[in-house]
N, C-alpha and C positions, 0 to 999 in steps of 0.2 A: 635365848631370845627374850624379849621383852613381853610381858601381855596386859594388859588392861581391862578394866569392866567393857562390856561390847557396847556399852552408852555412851563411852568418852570418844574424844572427837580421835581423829587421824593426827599424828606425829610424826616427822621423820627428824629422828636425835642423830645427834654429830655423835661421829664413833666414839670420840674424846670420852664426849658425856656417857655414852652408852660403858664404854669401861671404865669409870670414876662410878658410875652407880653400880657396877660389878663388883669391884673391889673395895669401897666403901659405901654403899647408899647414898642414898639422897633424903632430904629433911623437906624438901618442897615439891611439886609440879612444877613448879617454872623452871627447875634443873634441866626437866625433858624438853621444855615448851611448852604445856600444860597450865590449861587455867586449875584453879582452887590452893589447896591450901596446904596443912599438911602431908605428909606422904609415907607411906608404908611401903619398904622392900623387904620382901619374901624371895628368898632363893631355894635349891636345892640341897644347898649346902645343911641346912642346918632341918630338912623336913621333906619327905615325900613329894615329886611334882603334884601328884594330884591333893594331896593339901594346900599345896600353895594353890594352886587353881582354884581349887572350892573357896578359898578367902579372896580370892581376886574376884570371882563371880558374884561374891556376897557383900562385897563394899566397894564401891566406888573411887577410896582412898589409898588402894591398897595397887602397889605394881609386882608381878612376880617375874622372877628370872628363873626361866625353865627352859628344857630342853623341849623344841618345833614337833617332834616327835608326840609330845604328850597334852598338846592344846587339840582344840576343835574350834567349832561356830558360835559356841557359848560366850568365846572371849575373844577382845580385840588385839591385833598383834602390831606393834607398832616396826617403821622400816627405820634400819640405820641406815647412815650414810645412802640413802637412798636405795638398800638391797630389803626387799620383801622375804621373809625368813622362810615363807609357804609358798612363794610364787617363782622365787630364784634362789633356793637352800643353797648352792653352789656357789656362788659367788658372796651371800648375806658375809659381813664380816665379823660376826662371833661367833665358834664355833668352839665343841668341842669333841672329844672321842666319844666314836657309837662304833658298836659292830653291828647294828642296825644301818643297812643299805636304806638310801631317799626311795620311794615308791614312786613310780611315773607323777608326775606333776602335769594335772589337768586344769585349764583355767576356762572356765564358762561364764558370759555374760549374760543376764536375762531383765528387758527393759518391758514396762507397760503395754499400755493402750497407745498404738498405732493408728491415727487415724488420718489420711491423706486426701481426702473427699473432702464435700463439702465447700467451706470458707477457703482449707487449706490448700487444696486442688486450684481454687479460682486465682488464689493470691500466687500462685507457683506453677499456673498454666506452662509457662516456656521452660520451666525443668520443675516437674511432679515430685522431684525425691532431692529440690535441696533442702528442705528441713532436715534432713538425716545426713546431712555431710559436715554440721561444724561440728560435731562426735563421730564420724565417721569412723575417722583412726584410731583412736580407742576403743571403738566396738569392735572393730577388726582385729585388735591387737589380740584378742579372749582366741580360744582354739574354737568353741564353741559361743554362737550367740544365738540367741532366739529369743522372743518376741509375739506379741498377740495385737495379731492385724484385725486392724476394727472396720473393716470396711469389706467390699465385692473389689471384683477387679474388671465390671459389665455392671450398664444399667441397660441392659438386654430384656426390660420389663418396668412394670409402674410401681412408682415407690411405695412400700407397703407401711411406712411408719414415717411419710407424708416428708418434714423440713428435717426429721431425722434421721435420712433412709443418707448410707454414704457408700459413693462408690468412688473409688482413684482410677486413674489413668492406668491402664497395663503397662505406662514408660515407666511405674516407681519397682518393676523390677530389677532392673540394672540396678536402681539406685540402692536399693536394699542387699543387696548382693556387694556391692562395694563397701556396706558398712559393715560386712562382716555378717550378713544374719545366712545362718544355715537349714534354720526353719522358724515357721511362723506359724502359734498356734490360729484356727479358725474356729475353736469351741466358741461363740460368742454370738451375742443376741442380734448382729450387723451383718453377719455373713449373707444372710439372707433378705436383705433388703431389699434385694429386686425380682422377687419369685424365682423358683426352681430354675428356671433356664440361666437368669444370672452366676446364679451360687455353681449351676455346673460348668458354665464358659471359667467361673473364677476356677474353681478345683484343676481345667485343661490347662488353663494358662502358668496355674503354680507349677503344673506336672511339665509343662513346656520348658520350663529353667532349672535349676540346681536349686534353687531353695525349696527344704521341704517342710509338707503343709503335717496337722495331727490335729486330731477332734473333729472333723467335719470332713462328709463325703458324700458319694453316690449313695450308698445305702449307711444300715448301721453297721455292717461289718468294718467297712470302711472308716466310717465314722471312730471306730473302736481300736483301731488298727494302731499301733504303737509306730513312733519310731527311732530307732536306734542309729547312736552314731558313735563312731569308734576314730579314737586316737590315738596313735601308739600305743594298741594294742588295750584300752583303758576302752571300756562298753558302755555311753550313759544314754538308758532306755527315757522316751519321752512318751506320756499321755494327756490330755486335755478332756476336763468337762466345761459344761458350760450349764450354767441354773438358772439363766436370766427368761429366755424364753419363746422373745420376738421371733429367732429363725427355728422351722419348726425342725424339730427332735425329728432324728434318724430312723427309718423303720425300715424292715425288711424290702421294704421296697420302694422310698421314700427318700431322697437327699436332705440334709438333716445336718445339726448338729447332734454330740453326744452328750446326752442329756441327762442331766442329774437335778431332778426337781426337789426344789426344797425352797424354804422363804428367803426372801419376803416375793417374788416374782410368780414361783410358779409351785405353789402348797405348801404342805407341808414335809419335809422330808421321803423321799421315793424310798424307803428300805432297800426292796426286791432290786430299783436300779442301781442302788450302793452295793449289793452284793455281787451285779454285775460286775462293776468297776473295778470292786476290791480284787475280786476274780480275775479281771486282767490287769491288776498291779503284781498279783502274783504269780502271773505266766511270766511275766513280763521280768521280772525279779530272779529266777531264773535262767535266763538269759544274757545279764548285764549286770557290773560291777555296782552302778549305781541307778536309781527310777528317781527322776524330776516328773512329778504331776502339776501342771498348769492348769488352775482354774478360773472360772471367770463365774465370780457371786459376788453375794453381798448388796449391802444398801446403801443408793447412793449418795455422797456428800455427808459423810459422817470420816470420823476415825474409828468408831465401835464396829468391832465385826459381829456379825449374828452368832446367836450361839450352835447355829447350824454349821455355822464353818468348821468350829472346833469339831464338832460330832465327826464330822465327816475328815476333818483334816488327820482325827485321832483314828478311825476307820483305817487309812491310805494307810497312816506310816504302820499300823500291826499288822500291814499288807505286803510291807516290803516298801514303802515309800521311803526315799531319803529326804527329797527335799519336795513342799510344797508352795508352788508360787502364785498370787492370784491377781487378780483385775476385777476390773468394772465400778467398783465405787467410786473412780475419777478423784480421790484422795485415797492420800496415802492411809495405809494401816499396819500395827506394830508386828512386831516378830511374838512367837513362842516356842518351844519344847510341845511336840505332838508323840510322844517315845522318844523314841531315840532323831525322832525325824526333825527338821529346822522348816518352820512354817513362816511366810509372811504372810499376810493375809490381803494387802493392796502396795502396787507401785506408785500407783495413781496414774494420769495421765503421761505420756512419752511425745506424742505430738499428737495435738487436737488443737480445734478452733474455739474451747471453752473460757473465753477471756472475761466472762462476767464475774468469776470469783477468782480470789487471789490465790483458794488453796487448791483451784481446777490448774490452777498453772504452774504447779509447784508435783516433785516428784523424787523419785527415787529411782535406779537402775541399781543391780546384785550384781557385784564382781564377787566368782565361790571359785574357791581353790579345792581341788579333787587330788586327793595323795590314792594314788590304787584305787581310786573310786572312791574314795572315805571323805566327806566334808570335811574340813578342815577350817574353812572362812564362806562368810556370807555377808559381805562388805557392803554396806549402802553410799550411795556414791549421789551427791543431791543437786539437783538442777534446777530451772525456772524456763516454762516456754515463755518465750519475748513476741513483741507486738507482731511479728512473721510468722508466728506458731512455731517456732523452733527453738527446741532445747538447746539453754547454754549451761554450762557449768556455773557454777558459784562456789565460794569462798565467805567465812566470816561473819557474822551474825546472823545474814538469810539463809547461809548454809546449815547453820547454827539450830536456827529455829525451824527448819523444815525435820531436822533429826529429831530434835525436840516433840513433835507432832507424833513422828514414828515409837519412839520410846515410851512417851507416853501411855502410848494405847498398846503398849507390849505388856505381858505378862514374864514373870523371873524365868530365866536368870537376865535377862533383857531390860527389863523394868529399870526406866531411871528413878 
C-alpha cells in the first residue's frame, strides 16, 4: 500500500500509476495527483517497513510502499483505484503474500458539536433533523458513529444560560438514528440547560430509542457508566468527560454531568477527579479491544489547546486510552501522539447556528479504521456548515485550508 505524511491531502491513484511507482518510482507528486514537487519512494524492498515509515512521518516529500499490516494513524494511506487498503484490505488491488490473516476491520465515525436548538430548531421546525441528512449516508456507512449532542431534548424548565440555553425537538431522534449515530456523548456544558427535570426527561427520552447516551445521567454512577458496543465480535468501550461547567457535575445524588474540572472554565485541574476517570478508563480497558474517550474542553475560538488537555489527554492514554476525541472550542484543533493513544483535541462545530465567524463554520468529522481493535487511521474528513446550518462536504482549497488550521496546531508526527 501506499502511505504519506498524515498532513497531505487525500489521493485516489489509478492502479496504472500505483504499479509504475511500484516497479519504478516516481520523481514528482503530480505522478500520484499530489500537489509539491519532488518525490521520494521508499519500499520494502531495499529497508525495514518500519524504516520506511519513520521517513514518511518525518518528511512530507517522502511516499513509502509498505505492507497495510505495518501503518497506523501516524501516516496517511492513500486509496487505489478507489479500494481503501484499511477499510476494504480484500478487494484493495495491490497485494501481496502474508500468512498474517486481516483482523476484523472496524470502521467508526465521530462528528462534533451537535447543536439542533435554538436558530437551528426555528429554521427546521417542519423536520428538526434535516441538517443531518445531506451526510446522512456517509455517517451511516461507519459500523459505528457517535457524536456530542449539545443541546436537551425538554425545555421542561427556565433557561439557565438565558439566549444560550439550547433545547431540540425529541422529532431529531429518528433523524439521528437515520444518519447512522449509535451514541451521543452528553458530557457537556448544554445538557443542562433547562434544570434537573429537563436533563432527566432528555436522559428518558434517549433511553426511550436505540441511540445511546455516555457522560451524563441520573446520578454520578450513571454519569461514569461506560458504554460498550461490539461488532463482529470487535469491543470499543466509550467514556465522556466534560470540563466546561454550565451543567452541573454529577454527585451521588445529583443529575449531572461527569466532570472533569480543569481550565480555563472550571479551576485548575481536579487531580482526585482525574484519578477517578483514569480509574474507569482502566476497568473499562479490561473489557474491550479498544477505549474511545470524548471530551468536551478547551478554550473557545482558538486553535491552541490548553495545556491541561495534553495533561490529561497523556493521563487517559497510560490508562488504557486508545483514542481521545474532543469538543467545545467550536474550532477545530490539531492531532498528537498522547502514548501510544491518537488524540484530537477539537472537531469544531458539526451543526450549530454560529454564522458570525467563518472558522464557527468550518469543521472536521474522524473516519478510524479498527483492525482487532488496533487504530490503524484517523482520517479528517472537512466540511463547512451553510446559511441552513448544515454541513456540506467540500473539496479544494477551502478543504484545503480547513486541514491547514488542524495541522497546524498539531504536534509531530502530525505537524505540517
Amino acid at each position: 500500500m501506499l502511505a504519506v505524511h498524515a498532513s497531505r491531502p487525500t489521493a485516489d491513484v489509478a492502479l496504472a500509476d500505483a504499479r509504475r511507482i511500484i516497479t519504478s518510482g516516481a520523481t514528482r507528486w503530480s505522478a500520484i495527483g499530489q500537489s509539491g514537487g519532488k518525490i521520494r519512494v521508499l519500499s520494502t524492498e531495499d529497508r525495514r517497513p518500519s524504516e520506511a515509515l519513520r521517513e514518511v512521518r518525518a518528511n512530507r516529500n517522502v511516499l513509502g510502499v509498505v505492507p497495510a499490516d505495518a501503518v497506523d494513524a501516524r501516516v496517511r494511506v492513500l486509496t487505489v483505484a478507489g479500494r481503501h487498503p484499511l477499510k476494504d484490505p480484500e478487494r484493495y488491488p495491490l497485494r501481496i503474500r502474508s500468512v498474517r490473516p486481516v483482523p476484523e476491520v472496524t470502521t467508526l465515525t465521530a462528528v462534533g458539536d451537535i447543536m439542533l436548538g435554538r436558530r437551528v430548531g426555528a429554521r427546521h421546525r417542519a423536520d428538526p433533523g434535516a441538517p443531518l441528512k445531506p451526510l446522512g449516508k456517509r455517517l451511516a456507512g461507519a459500523e459505528i458513529t457517535v457524536g456530542n449532542f449539545e443541546s436537551t431534548l425538554s425545555a421542561a424548565g427556565s433557561p439557565t444560560q438565558g439566549g444560550d440555553s439550547f433545547a431540540a425537538s425529541p422529532r431529531v431522534r429518528p433523524a439521528l438514528r437515520a444518519a447512522g449515530f449509535d451514541l451521543v456523548s452528553l458530557a457537556n456544558n448544554h445538557v443542562g440547560d433547562y434544570g434537573d427535570r429537563a436533563l432527566r426527561q432528555t436522559l428518558d427520552r434517549f433511553d426511550s430509542g436505540d441511540i445511546k447516551t455516555v457522560g451524563a445521567g441520573r446520578d454520578l454512577a450513571a454519569a461514569r457508566r461506560p458504554v460498550i458496543i461490539e461488532r463482529d465480535g470487535v469491543r470499543v468501550g466509550f467514556l465522556a468527560v466534560d470540563s466546561i461547567g454550565e451543567t452541573p457535575a454529577a454527585t451521588r445524588t445529583r443529575a449531572g454531568s461527569n466532570r472533569l474540572n480543569m481550565p480555563p472554565r472550571t479551576g485548575p485541574l481536579n487531580r482526585a477527579q482525574l484519578r477517578r476517570i483514569t480509574s474507569d478508563i482502566r476497568a473499562l480497558g479490561s473489557r474491550v479491544d479498544a477505549v474511545v474517550v470524548l471530551t468536551h474542553w478547551g478554550t473557545q475560538y482558538t486553535h491552541r489547546p490548553e495545556s491541561s488537555q495534553r495533561t490529561a489527554a497523556r493521563a487517559f492514554a497510560e490508562s488504557g486510552a486508545d483514542l481521545v476525541i474532543g469538543g467545545h472550542p467550536h474550532w477545530v484543533q490539531g492531532y498528537e501522539m498522547a502514548g501510544p493513544a491518537v488524540v484530537v483535541h477539537s472537531l469544531g462545530n458539526f451543526v450549530f447556528d454560529m454564522d458570525f465567524q467563518t472558522k464557527t463554520r468550518e469543521g472536521i468529522f474522524l473516519e478510524i479504521v479498527l483492525w482487532g481493535g488496533k487504530v490503524k487511521a484517523v482520517e479528517p474528513v472537512p466540511y463547512v456548515i451553510d446559511s441552513a446550518f448544515t454541513p456540506r462536504l467540500i473539496r479544494g482549497e477551502r478543504a484545503n485550508a480547513i486541514l491547514a488550521d488542524v495541522w497546524r496546531s498539531s504536534r509531530a508526527p502530525f505537524a505540517q
